[in-house]
DOLUM-219734 format. One line per 10 residues: for each residue x, y, z of N, C-alpha, C. Coordinates in nm, 4 decimals, always signed. Example, Ala and Ser with C-alpha at 12.3 -4.5 7.8 and 13.67 -1.06 7.14 Angstrom:
2
+1.3190:-0.5690:+0.7800:+1.2300:-0.4500:+0.7800:+1.3200:-0.3300:+0.7800; +1.2850:-0.2250:+0.7080:+1.3670:-0.1060:+0.7140:+1.2900:+0.0030:+0.7870
***
This chain:
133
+10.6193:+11.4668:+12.1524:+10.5506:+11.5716:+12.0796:+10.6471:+11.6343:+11.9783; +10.5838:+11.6344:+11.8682:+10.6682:+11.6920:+11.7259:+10.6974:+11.8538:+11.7745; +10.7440:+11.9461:+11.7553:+10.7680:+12.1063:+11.7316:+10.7909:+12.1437:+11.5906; +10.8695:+12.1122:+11.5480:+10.9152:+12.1524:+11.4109:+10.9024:+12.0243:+11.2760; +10.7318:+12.0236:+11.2231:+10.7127:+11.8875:+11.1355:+10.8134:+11.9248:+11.0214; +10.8643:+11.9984:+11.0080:+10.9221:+12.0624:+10.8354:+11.0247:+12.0011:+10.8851; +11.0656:+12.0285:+11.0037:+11.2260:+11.9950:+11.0503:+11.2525:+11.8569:+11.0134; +11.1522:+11.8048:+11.0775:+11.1539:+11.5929:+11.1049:+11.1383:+11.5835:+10.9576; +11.0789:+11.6274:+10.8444:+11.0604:+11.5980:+10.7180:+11.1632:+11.6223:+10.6790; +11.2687:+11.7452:+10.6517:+11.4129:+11.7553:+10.6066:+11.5236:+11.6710:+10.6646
+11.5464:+11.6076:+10.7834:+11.5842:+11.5475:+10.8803:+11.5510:+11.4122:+10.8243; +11.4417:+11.3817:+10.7694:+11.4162:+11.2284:+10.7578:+11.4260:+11.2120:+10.6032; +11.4262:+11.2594:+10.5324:+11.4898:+11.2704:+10.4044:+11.6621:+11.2624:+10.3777; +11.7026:+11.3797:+10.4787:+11.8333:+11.3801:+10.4906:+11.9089:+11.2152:+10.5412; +11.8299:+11.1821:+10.6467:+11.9115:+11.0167:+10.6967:+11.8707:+10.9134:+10.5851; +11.7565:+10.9314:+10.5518:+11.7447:+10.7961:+10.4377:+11.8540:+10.8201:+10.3210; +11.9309:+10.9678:+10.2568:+11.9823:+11.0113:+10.1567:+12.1017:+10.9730:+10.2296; +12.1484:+10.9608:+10.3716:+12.2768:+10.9432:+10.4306:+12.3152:+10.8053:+10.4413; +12.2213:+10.7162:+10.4650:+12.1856:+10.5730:+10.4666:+12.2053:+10.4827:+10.3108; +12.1678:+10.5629:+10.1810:+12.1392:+10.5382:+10.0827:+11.9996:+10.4287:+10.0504
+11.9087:+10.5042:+10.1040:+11.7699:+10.4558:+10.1219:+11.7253:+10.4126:+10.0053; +11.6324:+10.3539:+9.9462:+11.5868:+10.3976:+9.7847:+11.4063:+10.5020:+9.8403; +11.3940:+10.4497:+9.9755:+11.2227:+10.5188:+9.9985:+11.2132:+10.5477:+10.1471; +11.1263:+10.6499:+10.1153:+11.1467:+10.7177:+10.3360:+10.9498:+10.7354:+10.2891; +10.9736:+10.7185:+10.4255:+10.8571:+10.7629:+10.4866:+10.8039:+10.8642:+10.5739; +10.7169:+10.9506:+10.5468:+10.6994:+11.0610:+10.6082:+10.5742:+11.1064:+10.6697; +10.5262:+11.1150:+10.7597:+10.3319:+11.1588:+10.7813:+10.3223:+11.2945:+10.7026; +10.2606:+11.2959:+10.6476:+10.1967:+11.4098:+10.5741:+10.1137:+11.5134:+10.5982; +10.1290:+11.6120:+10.5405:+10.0679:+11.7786:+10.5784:+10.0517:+11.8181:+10.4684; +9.9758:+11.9258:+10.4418:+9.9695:+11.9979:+10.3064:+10.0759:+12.0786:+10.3137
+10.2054:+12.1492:+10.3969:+10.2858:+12.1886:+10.3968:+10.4038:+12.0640:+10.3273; +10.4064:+11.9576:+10.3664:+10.5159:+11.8621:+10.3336:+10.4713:+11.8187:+10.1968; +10.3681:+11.8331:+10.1452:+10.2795:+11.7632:+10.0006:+10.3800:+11.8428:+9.9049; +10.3570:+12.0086:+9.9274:+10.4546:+12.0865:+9.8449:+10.5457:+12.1299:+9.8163; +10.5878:+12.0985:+9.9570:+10.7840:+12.0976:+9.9343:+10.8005:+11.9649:+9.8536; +10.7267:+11.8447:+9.8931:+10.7682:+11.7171:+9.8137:+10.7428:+11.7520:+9.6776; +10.6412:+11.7993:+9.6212:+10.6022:+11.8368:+9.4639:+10.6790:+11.9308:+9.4162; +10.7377:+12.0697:+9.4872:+10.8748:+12.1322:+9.4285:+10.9591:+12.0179:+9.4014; +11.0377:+11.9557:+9.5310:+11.1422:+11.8570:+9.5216:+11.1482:+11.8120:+9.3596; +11.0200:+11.7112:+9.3608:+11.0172:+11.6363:+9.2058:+11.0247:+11.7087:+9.0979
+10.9563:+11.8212:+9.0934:+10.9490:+11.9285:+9.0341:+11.0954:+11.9449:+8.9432; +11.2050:+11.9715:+9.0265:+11.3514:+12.0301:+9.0092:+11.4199:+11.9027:+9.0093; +11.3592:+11.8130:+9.0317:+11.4327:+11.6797:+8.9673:+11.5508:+11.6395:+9.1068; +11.5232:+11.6221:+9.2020:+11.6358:+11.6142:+9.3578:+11.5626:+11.5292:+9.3853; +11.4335:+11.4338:+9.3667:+11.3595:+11.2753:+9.3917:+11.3065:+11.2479:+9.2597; +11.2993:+11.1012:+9.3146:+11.2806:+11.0453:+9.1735:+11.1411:+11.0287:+9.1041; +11.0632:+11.0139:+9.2059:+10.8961:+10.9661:+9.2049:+10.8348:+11.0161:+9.3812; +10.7105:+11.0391:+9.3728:+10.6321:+11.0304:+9.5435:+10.4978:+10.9767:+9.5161; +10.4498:+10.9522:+9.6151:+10.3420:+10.9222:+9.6240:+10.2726:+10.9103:+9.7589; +10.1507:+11.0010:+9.7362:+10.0537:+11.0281:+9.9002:+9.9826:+10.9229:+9.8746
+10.0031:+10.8214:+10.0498:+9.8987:+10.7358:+10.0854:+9.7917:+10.7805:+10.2125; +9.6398:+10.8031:+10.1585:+9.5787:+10.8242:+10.2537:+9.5066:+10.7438:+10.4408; +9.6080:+10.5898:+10.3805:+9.5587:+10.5049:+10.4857:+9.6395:+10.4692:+10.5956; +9.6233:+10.4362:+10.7191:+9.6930:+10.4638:+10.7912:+9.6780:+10.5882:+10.9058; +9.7633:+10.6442:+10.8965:+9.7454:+10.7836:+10.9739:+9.6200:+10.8821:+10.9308; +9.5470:+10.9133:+11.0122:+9.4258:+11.0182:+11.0119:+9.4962:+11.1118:+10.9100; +9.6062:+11.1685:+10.8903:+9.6733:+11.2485:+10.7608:+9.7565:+11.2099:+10.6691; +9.7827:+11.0966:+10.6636:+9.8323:+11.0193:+10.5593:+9.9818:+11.0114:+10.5503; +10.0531:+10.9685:+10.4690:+10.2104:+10.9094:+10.4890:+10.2471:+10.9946:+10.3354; +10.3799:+11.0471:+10.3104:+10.4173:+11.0694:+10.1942:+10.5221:+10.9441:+10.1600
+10.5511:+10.8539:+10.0538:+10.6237:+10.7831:+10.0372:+10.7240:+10.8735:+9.8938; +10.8563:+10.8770:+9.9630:+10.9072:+10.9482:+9.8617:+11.0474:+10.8433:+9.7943; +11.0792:+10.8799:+9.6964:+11.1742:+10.7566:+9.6073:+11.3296:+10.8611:+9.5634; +11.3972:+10.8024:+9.6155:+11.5341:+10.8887:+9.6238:+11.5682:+10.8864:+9.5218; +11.6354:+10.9848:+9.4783:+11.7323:+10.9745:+9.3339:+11.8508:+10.9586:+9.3943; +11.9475:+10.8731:+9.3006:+12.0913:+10.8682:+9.3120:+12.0978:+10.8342:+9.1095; +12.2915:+10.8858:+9.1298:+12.2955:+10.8795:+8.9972:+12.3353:+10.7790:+8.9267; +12.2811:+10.6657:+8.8490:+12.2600:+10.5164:+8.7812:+12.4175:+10.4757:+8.8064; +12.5194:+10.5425:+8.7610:+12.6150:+10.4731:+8.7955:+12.7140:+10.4907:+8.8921; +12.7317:+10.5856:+8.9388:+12.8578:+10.5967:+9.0772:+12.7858:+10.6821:+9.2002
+12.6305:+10.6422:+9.2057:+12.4957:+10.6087:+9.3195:+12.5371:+10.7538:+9.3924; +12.5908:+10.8944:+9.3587:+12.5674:+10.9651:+9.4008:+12.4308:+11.0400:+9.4556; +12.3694:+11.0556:+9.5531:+12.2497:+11.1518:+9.5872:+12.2209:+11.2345:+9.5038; +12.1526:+11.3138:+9.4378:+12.1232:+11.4031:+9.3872:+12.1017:+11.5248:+9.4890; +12.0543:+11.5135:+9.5914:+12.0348:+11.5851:+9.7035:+12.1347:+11.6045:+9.7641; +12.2500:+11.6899:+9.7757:+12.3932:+11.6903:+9.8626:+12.3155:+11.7385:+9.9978; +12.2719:+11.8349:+9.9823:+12.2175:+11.9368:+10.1734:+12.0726:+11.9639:+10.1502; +12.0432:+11.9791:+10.2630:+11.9048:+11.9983:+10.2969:+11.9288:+12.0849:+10.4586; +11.9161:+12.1827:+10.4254:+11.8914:+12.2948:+10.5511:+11.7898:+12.3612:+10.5731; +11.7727:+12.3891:+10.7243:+11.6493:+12.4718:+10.7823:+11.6790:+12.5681:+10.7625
+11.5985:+12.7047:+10.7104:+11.6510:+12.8317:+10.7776:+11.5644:+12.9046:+10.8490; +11.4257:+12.9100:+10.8443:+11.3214:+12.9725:+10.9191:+11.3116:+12.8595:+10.9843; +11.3379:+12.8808:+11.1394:+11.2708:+12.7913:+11.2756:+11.1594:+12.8120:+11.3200; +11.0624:+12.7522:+11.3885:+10.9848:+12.8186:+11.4971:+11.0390:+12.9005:+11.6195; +11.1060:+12.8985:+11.6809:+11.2527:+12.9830:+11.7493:+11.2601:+13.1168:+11.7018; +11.2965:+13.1119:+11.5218:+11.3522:+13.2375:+11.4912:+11.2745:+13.2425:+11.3247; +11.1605:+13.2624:+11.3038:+11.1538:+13.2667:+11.1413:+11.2132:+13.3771:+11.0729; +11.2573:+13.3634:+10.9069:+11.3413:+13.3682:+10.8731:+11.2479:+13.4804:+10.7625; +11.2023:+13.5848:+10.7070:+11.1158:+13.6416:+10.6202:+11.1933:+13.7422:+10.5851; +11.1561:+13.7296:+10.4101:+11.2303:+13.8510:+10.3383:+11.1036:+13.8922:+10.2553
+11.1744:+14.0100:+10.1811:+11.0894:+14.0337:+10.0811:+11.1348:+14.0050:+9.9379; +11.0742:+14.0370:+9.7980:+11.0805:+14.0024:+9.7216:+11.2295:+14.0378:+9.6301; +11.2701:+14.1490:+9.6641:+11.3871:+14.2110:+9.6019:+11.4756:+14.1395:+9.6529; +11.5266:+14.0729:+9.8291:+11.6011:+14.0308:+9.9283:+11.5932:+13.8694:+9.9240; +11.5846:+13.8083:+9.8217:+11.5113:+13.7009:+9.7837:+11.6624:+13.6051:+9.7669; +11.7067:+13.4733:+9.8769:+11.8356:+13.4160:+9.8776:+11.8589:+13.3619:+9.7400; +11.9546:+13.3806:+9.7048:+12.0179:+13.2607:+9.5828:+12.0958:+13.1670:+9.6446; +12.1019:+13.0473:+9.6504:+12.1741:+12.9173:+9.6845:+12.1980:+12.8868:+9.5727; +12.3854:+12.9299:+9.5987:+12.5062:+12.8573:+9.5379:+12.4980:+12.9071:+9.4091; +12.4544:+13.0699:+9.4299:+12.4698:+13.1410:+9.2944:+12.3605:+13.1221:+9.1847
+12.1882:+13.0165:+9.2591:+12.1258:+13.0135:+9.1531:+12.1432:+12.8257:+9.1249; +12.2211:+12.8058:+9.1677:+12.2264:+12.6139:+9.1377:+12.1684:+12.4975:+9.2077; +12.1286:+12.5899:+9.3758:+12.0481:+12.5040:+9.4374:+11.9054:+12.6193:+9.4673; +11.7934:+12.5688:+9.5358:+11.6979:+12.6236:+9.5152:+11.6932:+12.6792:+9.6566; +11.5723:+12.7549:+9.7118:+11.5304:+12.8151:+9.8215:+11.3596:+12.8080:+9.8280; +11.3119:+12.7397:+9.9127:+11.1927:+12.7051:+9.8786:+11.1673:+12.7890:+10.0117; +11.0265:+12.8832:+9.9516:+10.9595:+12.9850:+10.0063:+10.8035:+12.9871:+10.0318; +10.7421:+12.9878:+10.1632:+10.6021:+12.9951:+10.1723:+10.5851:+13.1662:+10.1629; +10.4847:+13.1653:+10.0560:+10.4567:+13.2987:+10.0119:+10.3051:+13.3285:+10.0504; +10.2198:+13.4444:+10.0120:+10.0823:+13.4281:+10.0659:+10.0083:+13.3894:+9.9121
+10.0924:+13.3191:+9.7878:+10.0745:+13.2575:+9.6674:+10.0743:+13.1339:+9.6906; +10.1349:+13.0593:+9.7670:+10.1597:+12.9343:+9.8130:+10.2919:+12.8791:+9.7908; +10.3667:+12.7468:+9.8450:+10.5058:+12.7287:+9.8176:+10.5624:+12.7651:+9.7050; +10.6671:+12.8320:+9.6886:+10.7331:+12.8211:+9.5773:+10.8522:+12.7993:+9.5767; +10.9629:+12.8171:+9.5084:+11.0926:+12.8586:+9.5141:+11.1496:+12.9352:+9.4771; +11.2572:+13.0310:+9.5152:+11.3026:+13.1353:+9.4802:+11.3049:+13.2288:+9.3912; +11.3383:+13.1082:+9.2755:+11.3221:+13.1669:+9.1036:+11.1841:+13.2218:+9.0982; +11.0568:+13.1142:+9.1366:+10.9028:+13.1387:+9.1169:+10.8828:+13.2730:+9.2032; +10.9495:+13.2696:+9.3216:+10.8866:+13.4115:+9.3739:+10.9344:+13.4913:+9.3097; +11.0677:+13.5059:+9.2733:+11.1480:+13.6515:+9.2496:+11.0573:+13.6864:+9.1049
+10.9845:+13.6038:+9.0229:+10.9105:+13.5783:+8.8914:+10.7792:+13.6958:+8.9414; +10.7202:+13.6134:+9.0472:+10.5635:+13.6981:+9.0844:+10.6366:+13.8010:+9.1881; +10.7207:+13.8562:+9.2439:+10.7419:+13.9780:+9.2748:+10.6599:+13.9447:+9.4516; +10.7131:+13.8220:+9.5177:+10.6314:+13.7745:+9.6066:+10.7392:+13.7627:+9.7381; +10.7441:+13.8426:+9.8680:+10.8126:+13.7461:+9.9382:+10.7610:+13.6753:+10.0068; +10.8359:+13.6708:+10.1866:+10.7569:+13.5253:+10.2367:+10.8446:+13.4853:+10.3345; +10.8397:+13.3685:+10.4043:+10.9160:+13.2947:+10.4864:+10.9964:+13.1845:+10.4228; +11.1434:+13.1939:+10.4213:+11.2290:+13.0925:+10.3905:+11.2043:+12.9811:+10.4823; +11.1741:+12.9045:+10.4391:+11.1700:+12.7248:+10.4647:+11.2979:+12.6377:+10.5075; +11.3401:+12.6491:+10.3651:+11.4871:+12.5947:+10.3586:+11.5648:+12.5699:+10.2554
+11.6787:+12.5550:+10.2275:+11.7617:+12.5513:+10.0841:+11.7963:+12.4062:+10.0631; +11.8160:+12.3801:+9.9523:+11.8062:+12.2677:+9.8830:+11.9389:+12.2844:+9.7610; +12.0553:+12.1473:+9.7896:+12.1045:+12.1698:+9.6527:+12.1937:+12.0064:+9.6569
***
């Protein structure tokens, strides 16, 4: 039995990026759809794509970035910070910067996912997810 799907999704991103994967596979949620669409978003994957067949909720197939010539990750870390254990909620003023603003903080707001910059923009807080850089 899964507990933490966000977890196994950062976790399984993280080993394919440790592995030097070019594609992971993930079961899908409308929670994992939009962290994956930030991700691409900010340019840390290269391409995704939701397949609906298969699993009753479908698979995310996501496409790693590394950089064309000395195959660095684009993705260095991927951390949890709100658990089921302990969630993690601020408000809009109290809003994390990762690495001064260079990596992101992706936030479920009652606007829907965003990231840091986007909330601190709509004046929104929320539950930290996890940081990204």
């Amino acid at each position: 039995m899964l507990t933490d799907p966000i977890s196994d999704y950062l976790t399984r991103v993280r080993n394919a990026v440790a592995a030097k994967h070019r594609i992971v596979e993930i079961p899908a949620s409308n929670l994992k759809k939009e962290i994956t669409k930030i991700l691409f978003e900010k340019g840390y994957i290269l391409n995704y794509k939701f397949e609906e067949e298969g699993n009753p909720q479908g698979i995310i197939k996501i496409a790693l970035k590394y950089h064309p010539v000395s195959k660095v990750p684009a993705i260095k870390n991927l951390s949890r910070i709100s658990k089921p254990g302990l969630r993690k909620y601020t408000q809009a003023d109290n809003l994390p910067r990762v690495i001064n603003g260079l990596g992101i903080a992706i936030i479920s707001t009652s606007k829907g996912v965003m990231t840091d910059k986007e909330a601190r923009k709509e004046k929104v807080g929320g539950e930290v997810l996890c940081h990204v850089y």
